[in-house]
DOTORRO-143274 format. One record per residue (C-alpha): chain; y, z, x; residue in one letter. Coordinates in steps of 0.2 Angstrom, whole numbers. Example, Ala and Ser with C-alpha at 12.3 -4.5 7.8 and 13.67 -1.06 7.14 Angstrom:
2
MITOR  unit      v      w      u  code
MITOR     A    -22     39     62     a
MITOR     A     -5     36     68     s
//
This chain:
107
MITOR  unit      v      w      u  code
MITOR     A      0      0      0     x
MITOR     A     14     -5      6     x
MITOR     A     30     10     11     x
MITOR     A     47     10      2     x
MITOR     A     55      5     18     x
MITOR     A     43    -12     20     x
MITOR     A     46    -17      1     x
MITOR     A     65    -16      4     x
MITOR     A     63    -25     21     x
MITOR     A     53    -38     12     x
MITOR     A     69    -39      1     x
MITOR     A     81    -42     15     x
MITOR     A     69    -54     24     x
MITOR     A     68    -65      9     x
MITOR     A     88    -65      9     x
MITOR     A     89    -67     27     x
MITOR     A     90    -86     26     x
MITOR     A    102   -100     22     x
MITOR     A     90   -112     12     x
MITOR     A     83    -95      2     x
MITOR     A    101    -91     -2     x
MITOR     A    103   -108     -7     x
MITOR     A     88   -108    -20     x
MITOR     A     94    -90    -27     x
MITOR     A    111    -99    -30     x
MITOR     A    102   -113    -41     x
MITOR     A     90   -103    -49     x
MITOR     A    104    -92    -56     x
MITOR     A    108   -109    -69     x
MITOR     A     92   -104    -77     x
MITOR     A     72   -109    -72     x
MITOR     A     70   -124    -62     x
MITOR     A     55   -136    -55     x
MITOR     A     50   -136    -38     x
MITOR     A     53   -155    -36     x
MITOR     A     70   -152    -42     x
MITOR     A     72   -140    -30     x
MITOR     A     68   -151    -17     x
MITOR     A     78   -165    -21     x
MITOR     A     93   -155    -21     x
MITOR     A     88   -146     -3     x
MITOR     A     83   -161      4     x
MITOR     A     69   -151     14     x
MITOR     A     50   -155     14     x
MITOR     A     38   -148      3     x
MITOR     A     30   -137     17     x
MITOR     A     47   -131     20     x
MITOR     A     48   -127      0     x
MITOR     A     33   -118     -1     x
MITOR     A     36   -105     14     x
MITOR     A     53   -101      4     x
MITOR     A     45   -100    -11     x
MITOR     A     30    -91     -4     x
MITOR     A     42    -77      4     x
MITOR     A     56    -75    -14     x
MITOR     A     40    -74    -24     x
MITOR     A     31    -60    -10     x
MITOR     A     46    -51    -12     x
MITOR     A     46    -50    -32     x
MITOR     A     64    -58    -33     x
MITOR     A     58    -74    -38     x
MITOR     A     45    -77    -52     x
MITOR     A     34    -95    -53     x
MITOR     A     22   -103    -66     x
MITOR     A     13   -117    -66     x
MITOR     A     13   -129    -79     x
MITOR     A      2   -145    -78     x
MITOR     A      5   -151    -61     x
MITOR     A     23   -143    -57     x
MITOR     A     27   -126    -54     x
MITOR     A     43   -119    -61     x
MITOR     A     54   -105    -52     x
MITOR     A     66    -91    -60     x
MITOR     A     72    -75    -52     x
MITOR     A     64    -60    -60     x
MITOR     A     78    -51    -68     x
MITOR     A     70    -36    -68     x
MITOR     A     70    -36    -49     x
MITOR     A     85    -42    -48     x
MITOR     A     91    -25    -56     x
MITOR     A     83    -15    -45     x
MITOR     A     86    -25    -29     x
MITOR     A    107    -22    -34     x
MITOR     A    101     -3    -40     x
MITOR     A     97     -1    -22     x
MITOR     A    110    -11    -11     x
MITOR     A    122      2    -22     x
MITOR     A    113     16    -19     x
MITOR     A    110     12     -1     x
MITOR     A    130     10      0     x
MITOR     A    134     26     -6     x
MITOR     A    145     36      8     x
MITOR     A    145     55      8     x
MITOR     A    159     63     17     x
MITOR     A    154     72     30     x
MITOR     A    163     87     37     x
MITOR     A    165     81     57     x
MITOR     A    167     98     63     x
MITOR     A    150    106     58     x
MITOR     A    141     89     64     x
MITOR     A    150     93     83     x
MITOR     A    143    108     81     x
MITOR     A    127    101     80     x
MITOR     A    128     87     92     x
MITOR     A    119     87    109     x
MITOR     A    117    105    106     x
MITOR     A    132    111    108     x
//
């Protein structure tokens, strides 16, 4: 089973890429077929396949197949908690600097 950490790697990872980014972009209009997507990256369907293969790993992006084409959406429900967590992640505390030079280096 994968840790809490790895999972939200996995996130970043799959976000960590310029033709990934570009696919999240067009698959924010709505569901879209894998040859369209292609067209519009102008990238080989091996190429495709490892993007696809990595946004669907990390639970962003959902696929189903129908007939011979496979169609792509983001799963909105992970889209939820992936924002969820960037906010939470973000979230600064103020921090009282004299008790952490207290602490520091043990002094």
């Amino acid at each position: 089973m994968k840790s809490e950490e790895r999972k939200r790697a996995d996130l970043f990872k799959a976000l960590a890429d310029e033709n990934r980014l570009r696919i999240l972009r067009m698959l924010q209009e709505g569901e879209r077929c894998a040859c369209e997507l292609l067209d519009e990256l102008q990238i080989g369907q091996s190429t495709l396949s490892h993007h696809m293969k990595i946004l669907c790993d990390s639970g962003l992006v959902e696929d189903r197949k129908q007939g011979r084409w496979i169609y792509y959406s983001i799963s909105e429900e992970k889209a939820e908690k992936f924002k969820e967590m960037v906010g939470s992640m973000l979230i600064v505390t103020p921090i009282d600097h004299t008790e952490n030079q207290k602490r520091c280096c043990g002094e």
